[in-house]
Short mmCIF file of the C-alpha atoms (twelve columns), coordinates in Angstrom:
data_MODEL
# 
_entry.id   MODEL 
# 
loop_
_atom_site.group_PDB 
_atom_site.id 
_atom_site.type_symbol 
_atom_site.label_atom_id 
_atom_site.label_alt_id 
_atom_site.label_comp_id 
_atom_site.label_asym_id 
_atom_site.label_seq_id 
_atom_site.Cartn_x 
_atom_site.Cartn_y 
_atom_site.Cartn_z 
_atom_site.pdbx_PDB_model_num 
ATOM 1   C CA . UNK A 1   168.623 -57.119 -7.864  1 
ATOM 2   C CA . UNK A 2   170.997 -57.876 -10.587 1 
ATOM 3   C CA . UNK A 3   173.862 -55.597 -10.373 1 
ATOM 4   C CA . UNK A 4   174.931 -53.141 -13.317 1 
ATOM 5   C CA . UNK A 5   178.683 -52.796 -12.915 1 
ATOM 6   C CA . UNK A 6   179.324 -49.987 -16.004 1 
ATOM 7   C CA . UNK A 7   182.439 -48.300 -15.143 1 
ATOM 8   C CA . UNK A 8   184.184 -51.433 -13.220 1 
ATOM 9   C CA . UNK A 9   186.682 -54.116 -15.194 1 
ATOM 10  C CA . UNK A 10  185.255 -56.977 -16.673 1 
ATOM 11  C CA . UNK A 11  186.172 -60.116 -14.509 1 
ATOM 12  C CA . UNK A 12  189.510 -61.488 -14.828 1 
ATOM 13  C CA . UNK A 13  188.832 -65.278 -16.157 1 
ATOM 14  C CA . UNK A 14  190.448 -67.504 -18.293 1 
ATOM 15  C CA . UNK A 15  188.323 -69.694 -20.867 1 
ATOM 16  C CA . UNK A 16  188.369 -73.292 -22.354 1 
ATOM 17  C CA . UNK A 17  187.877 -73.540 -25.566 1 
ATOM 18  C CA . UNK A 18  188.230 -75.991 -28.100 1 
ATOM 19  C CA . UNK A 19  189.769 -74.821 -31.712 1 
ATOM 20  C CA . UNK A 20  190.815 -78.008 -34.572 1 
ATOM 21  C CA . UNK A 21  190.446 -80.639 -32.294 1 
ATOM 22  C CA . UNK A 22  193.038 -79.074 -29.131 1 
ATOM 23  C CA . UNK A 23  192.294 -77.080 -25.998 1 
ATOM 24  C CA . UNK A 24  193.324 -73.546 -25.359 1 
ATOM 25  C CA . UNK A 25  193.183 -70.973 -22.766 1 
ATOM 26  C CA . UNK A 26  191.828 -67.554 -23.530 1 
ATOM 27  C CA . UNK A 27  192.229 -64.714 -21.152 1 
ATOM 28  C CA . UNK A 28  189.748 -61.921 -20.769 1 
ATOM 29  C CA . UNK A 29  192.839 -59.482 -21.314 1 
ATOM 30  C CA . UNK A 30  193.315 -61.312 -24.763 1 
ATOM 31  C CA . UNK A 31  189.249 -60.004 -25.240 1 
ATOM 32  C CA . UNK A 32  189.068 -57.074 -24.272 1 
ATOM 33  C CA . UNK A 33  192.676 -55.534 -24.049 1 
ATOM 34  C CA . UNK A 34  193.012 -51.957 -26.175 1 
ATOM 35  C CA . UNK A 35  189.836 -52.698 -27.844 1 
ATOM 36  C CA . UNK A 36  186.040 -51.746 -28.259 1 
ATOM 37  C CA . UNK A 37  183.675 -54.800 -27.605 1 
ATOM 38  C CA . UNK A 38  180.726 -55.658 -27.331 1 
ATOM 39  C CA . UNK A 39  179.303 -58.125 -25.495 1 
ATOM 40  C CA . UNK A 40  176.008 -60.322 -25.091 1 
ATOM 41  C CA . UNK A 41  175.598 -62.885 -22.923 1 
ATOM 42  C CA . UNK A 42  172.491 -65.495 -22.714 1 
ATOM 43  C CA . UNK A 43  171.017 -68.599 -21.297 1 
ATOM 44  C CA . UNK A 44  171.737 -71.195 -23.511 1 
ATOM 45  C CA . UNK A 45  173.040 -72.036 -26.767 1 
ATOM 46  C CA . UNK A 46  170.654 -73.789 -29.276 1 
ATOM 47  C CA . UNK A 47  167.434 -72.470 -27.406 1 
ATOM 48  C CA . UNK A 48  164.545 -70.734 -28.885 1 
ATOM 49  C CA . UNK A 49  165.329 -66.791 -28.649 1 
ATOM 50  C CA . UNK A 50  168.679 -66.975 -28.531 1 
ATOM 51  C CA . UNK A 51  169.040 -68.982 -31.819 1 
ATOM 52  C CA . UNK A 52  166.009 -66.906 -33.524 1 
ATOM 53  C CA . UNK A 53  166.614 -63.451 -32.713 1 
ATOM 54  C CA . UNK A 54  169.453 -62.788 -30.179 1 
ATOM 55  C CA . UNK A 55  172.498 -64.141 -31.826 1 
ATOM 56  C CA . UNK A 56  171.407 -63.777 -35.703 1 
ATOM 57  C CA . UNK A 57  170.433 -60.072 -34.852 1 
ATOM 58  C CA . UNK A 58  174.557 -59.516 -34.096 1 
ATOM 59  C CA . UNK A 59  175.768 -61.586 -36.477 1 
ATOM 60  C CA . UNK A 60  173.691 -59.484 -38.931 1 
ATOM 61  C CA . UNK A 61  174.830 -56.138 -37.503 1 
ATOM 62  C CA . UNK A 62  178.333 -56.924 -36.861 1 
ATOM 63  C CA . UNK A 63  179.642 -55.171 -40.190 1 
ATOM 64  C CA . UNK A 64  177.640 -51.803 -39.197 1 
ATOM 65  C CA . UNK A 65  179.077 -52.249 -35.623 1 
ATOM 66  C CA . UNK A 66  182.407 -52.416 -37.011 1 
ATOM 67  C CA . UNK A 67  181.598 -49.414 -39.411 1 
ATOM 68  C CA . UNK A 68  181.225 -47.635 -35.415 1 
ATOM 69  C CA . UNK A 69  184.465 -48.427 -34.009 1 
ATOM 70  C CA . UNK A 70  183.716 -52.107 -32.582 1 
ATOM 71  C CA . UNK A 71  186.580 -54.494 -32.497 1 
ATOM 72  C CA . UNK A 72  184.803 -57.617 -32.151 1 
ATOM 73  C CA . UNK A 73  181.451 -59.089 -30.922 1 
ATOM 74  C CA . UNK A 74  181.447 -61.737 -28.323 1 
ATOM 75  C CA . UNK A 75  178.486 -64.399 -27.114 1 
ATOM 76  C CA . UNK A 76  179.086 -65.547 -23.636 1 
ATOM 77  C CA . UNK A 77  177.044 -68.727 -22.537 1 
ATOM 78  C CA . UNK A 78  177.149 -71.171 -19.617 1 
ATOM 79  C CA . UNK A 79  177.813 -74.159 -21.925 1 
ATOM 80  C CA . UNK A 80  181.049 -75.936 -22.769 1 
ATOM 81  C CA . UNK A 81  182.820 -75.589 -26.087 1 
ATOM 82  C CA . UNK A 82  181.693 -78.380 -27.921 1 
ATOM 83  C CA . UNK A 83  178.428 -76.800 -27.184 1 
ATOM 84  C CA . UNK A 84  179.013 -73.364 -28.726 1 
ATOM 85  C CA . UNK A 85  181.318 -74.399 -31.939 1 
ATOM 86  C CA . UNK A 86  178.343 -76.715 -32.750 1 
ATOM 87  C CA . UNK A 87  176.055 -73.755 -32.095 1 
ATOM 88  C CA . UNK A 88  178.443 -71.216 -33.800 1 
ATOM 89  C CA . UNK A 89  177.874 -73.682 -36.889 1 
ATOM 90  C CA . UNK A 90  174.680 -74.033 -37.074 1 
ATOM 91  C CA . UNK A 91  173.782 -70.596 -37.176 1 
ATOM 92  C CA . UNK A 92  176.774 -69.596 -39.514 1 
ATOM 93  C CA . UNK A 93  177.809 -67.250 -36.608 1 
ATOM 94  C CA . UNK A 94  180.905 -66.354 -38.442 1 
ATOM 95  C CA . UNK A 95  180.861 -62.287 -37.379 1 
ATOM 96  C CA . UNK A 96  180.493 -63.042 -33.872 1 
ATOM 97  C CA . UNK A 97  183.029 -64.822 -31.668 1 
ATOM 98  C CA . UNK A 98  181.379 -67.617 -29.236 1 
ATOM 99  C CA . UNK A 99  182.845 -67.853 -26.042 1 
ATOM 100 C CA . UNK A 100 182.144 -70.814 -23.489 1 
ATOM 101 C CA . UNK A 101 181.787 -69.910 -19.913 1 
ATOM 102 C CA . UNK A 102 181.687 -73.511 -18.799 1 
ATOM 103 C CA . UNK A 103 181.752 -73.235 -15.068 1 
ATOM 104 C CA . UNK A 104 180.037 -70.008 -15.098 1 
ATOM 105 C CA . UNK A 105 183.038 -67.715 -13.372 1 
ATOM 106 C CA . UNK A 106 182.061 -65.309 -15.971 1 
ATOM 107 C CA . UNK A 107 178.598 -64.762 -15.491 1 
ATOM 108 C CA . UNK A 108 179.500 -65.368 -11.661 1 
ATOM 109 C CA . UNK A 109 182.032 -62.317 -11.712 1 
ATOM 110 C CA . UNK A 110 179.451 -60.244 -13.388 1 
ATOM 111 C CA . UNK A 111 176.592 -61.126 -11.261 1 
ATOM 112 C CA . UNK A 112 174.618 -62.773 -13.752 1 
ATOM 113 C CA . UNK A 113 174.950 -66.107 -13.060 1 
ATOM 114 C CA . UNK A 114 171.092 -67.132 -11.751 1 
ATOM 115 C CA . UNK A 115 169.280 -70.379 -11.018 1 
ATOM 116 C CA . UNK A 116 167.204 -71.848 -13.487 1 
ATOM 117 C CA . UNK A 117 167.031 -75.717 -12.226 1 
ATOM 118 C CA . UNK A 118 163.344 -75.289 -12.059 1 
ATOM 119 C CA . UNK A 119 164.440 -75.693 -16.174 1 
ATOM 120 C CA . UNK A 120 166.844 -78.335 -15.512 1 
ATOM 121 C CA . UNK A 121 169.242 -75.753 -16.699 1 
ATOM 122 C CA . UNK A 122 171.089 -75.206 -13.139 1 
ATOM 123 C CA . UNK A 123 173.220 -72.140 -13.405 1 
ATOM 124 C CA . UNK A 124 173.160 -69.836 -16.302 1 
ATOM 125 C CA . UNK A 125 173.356 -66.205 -17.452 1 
ATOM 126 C CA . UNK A 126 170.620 -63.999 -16.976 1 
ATOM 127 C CA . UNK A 127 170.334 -62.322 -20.455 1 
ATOM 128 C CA . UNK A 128 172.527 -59.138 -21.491 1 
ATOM 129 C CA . UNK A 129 174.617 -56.881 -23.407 1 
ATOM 130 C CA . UNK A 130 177.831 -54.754 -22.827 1 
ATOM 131 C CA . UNK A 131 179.825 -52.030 -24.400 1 
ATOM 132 C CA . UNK A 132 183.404 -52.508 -23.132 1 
ATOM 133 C CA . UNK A 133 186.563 -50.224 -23.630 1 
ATOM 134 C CA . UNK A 134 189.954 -51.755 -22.787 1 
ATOM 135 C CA . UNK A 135 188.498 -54.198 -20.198 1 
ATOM 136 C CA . UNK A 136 186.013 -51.228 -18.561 1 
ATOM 137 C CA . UNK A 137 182.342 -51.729 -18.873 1 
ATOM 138 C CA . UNK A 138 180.796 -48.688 -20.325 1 
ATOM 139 C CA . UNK A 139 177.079 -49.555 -20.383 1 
ATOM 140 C CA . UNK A 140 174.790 -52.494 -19.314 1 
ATOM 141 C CA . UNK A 141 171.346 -53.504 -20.996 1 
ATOM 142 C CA . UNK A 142 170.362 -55.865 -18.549 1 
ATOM 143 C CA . UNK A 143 166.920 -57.587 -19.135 1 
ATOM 144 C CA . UNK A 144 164.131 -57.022 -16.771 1 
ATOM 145 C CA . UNK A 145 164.013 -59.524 -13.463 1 
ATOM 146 C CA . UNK A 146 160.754 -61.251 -14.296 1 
ATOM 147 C CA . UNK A 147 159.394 -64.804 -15.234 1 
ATOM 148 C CA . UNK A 148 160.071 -66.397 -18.090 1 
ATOM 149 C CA . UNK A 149 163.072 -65.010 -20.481 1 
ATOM 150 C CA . UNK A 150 162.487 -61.379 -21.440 1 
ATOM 151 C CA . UNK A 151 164.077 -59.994 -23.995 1 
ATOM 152 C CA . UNK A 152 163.392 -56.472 -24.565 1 
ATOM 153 C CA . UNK A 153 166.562 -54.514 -24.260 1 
ATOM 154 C CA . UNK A 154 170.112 -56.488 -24.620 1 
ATOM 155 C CA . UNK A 155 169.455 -56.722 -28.373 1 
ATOM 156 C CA . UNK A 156 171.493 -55.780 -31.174 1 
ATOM 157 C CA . UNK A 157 169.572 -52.574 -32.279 1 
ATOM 158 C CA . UNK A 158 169.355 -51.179 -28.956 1 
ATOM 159 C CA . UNK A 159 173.409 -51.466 -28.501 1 
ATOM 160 C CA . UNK A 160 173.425 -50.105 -32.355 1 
ATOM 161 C CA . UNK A 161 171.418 -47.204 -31.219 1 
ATOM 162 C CA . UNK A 162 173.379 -46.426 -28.257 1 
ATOM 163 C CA . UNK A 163 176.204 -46.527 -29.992 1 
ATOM 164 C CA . UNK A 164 175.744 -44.673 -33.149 1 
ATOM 165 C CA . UNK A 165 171.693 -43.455 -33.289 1 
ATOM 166 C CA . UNK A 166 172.592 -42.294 -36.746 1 
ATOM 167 C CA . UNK A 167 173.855 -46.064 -37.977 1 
ATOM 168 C CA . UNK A 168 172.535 -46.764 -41.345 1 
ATOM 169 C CA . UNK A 169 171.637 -50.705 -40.807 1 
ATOM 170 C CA . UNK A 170 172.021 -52.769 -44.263 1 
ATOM 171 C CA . UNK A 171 169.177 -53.425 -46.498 1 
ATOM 172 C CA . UNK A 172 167.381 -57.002 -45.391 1 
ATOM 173 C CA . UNK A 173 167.928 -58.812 -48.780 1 
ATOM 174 C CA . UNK A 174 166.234 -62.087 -49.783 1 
ATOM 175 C CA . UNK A 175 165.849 -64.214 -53.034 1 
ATOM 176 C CA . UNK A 176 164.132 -67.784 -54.752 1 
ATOM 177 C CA . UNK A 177 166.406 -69.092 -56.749 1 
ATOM 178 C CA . UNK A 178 167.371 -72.225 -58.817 1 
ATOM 179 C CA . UNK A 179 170.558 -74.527 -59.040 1 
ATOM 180 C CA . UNK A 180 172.056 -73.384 -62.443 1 
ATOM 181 C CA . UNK A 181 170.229 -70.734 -63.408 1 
ATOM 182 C CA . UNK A 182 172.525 -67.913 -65.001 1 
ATOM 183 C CA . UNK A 183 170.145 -65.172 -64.186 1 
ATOM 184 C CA . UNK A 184 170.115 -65.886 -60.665 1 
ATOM 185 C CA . UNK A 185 174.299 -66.106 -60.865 1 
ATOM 186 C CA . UNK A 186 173.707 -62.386 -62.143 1 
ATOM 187 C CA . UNK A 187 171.925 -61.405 -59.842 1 
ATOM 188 C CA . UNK A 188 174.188 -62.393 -56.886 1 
ATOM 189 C CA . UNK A 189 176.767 -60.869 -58.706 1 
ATOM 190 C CA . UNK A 190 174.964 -57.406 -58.721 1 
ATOM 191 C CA . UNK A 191 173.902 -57.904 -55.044 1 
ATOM 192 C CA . UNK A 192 177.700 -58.832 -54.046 1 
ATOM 193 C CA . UNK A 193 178.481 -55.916 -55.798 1 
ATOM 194 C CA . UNK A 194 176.710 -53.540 -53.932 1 
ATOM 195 C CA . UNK A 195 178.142 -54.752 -50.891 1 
ATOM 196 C CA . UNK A 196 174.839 -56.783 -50.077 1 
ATOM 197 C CA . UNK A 197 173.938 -60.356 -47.709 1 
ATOM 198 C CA . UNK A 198 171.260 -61.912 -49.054 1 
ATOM 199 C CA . UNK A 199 169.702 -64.697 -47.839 1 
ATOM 200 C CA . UNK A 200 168.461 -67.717 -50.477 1 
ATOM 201 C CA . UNK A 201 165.773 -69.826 -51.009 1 
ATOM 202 C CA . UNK A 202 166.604 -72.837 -53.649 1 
ATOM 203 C CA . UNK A 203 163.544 -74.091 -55.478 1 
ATOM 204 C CA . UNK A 204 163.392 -77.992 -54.711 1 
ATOM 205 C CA . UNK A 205 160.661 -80.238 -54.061 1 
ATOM 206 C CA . UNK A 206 160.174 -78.255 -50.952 1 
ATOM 207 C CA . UNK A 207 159.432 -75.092 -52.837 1 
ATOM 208 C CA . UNK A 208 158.462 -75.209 -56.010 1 
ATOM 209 C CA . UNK A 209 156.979 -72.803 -58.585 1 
ATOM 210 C CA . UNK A 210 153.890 -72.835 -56.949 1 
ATOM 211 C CA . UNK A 211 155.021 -71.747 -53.818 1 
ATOM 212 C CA . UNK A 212 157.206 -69.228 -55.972 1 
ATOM 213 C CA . UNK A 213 153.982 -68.100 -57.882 1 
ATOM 214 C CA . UNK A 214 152.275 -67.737 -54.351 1 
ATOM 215 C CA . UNK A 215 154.543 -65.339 -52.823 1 
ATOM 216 C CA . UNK A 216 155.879 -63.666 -55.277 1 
ATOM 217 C CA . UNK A 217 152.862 -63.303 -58.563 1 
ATOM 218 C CA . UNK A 218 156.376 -65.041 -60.734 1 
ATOM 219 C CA . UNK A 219 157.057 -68.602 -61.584 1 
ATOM 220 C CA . UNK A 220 160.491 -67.592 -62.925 1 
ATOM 221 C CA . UNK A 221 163.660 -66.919 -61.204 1 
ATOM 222 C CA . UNK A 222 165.570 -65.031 -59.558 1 
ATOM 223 C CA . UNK A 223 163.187 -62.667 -57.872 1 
ATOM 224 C CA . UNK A 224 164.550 -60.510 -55.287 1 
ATOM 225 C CA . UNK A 225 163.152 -58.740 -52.501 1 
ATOM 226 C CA . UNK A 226 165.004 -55.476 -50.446 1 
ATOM 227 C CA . UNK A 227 163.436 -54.742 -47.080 1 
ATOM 228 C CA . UNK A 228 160.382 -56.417 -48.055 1 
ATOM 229 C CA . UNK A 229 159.922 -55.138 -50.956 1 
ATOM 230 C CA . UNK A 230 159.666 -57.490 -54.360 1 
ATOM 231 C CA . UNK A 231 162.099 -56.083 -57.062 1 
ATOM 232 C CA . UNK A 232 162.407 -59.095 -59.287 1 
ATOM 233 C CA . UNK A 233 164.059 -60.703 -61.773 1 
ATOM 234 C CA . UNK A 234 167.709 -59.896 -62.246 1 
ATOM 235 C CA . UNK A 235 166.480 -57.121 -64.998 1 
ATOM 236 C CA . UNK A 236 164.584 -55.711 -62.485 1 
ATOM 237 C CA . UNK A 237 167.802 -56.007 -59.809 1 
ATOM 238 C CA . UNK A 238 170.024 -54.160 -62.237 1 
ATOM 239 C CA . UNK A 239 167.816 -51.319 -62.873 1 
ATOM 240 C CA . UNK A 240 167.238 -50.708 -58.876 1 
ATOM 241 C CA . UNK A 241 170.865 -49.982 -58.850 1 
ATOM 242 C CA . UNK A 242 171.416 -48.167 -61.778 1 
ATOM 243 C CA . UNK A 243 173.493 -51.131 -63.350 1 
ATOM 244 C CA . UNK A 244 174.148 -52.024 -67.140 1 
# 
């Protein structure tokens, strides 16, 4: 059984990372010393969960988590650092700090390092989160010991939740846009305004008005949805929030 180890220190390793092209050593004191983190740890950078739901979930969240008196948000993985500043890139990870646990002393120290060469993975870390105070681990979501890779309760929600069940997550915004189009610049505008991410769909070859006129009833842009909901052009953005 894997062993939950809330109200014991964090293990005492030092990391190799990579940062501009030079090594450096980072401590677990420089982590987790006088501060509130939280951590999640997984089996791999760049595979299927962990790239779809695990690490863009904290990434997302990391403002509210802040909001709740959490000093930083840190991925731990059993990959080198070339690895996870590749991966860190690729998912525009910028609210979440990567961490490489290369050799696995990490996920060792915490008893979650497990086999998985029947994946030709060899060691990695089973999948879970942390709440840690000053170096002391407050609570443990540890995933379920069963095949495959579940993934049902070291998520970014469920930490929220413990946390702060009260947390107001932000509003899931999304928009089609075009290169050049001054409504859609006034739009954004509004939306950074308000203190919202959005995320963007450029019409290209790819998606054109069609595909626009498909999902959205429009074949003009910007149209805007909040938390699923389609608000519309920027017209229709400014009046949602009240703005002249």
């Amino acid at each position: 059984m894997l062993p939950n180890k809330e109200g014991q220190k964090v293990p005492n390793v030092t990391f190799r990372v990579r940062e501009n092209n030079d090594w450096k050593n980072i401590t677990t004191d420089q982590l987790f010393k006088g501060k509130t983190v939280v951590v999640f740890s997984l089996p791999g950078a760049f595979t299927p969960t962990c790239s779809s739901t695990h690490l863009p979930g904290y990434n997302e969240l990391a403002p509210v988590f802040k909001e709740n008196g959490v000093d930083d948000i840190i991925c731990i993985s059993v990959n080198d650092s070339f690895v996870m500043n590749e991966w860190a890139k690729d998912q525009e990870a910028e609210n979440v700090t990567l961490i490489p646990d290369g050799n696995g002393e990490f996920s060792d120290g915490m008893g979650m390092l497990v086999d998985k060469t029947d994946l030709g993975f060899g060691k990695r870390s089973w999948r879970y989160s942390m709440l840690v105070k000053d170096g002391v681990i407050e609570k443990m979501f540890i995933e379920p010991e069963e095949p495959g890779d579940p993934f049902k309760v070291s998520d970014a929600d469920t930490m929220l939740k413990y946390i702060n069940p009260q947390a107001a997550k932000p509003q899931g915004v999304f928009m089609f846009s075009k290169e050049g189009c001054p409504f859609c610049a006034r739009a954004k505008e509004i939306l950074k305004n308000q203190g919202l991410v959005y995320e963007e769909i450029t019409l290209n070859r790819d998606f054109n008005t069609r595909g626009l006129r498909a999902a959205t009833g429009a074949t003009t842009v910007p149209q805007v949805f909040i938390d699923g909901k389609l608000i519309g052009d920027s017209e229709a953005v400014a009046a949602h929030f009240g703005v002249k």
